[in-house]
C-alpha positions, 0 to 999 in steps of 0.5 A: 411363516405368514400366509399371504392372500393374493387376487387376480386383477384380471380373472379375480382368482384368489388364493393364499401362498405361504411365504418368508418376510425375505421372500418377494411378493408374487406377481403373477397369476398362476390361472391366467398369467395376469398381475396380483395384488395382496389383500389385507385383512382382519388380524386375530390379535388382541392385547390383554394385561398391564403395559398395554394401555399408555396409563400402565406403562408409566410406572412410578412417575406420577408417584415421583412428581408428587414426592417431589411435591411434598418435600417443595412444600415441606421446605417452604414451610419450614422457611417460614417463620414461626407465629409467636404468641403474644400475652396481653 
């Protein structure tokens, strides 16, 4: 279960509760009975490896465009008519 850190509005007494993600946020003060706030912080996470970075998620696309390139291209090639040889 996360830990969530609240402050007091009123006394600035701050702790830290450990509650579900179904379970309603706290507000009220246990010390002085005034209203709390949720403080945000920092995280500890860090993503390392493939599938991460938007580049590495593509797979083989940029693979299938340029096969798709090269038989355009080998088409248009043999459509063209071949240069004939002229004897002088």
């Amino acid at each position: 279960m996360p830990t969530y850190a609240y402050a007091c509005t009123a006394c600035e007494h701050r702790f830290d509760a450990v509650q579900s993600f179904s379970d309603d946020a706290l507000t009220i003060c246990p010390e002085c009975g005034g209203s709390l706030r949720k403080q945000y912080g920092s995280i500890g996470v860090t993503f390392n490896g493939a599938g991460f970075y938007r580049t590495d998620s593509r797979g083989n696309a940029p693979a299938a465009k340029t096969d798709q390139a090269s038989s355009k291209s080998a088409s248009s090639s043999s459509a063209a008519p071949a240069a004939s040889k002229s004897s002088a």
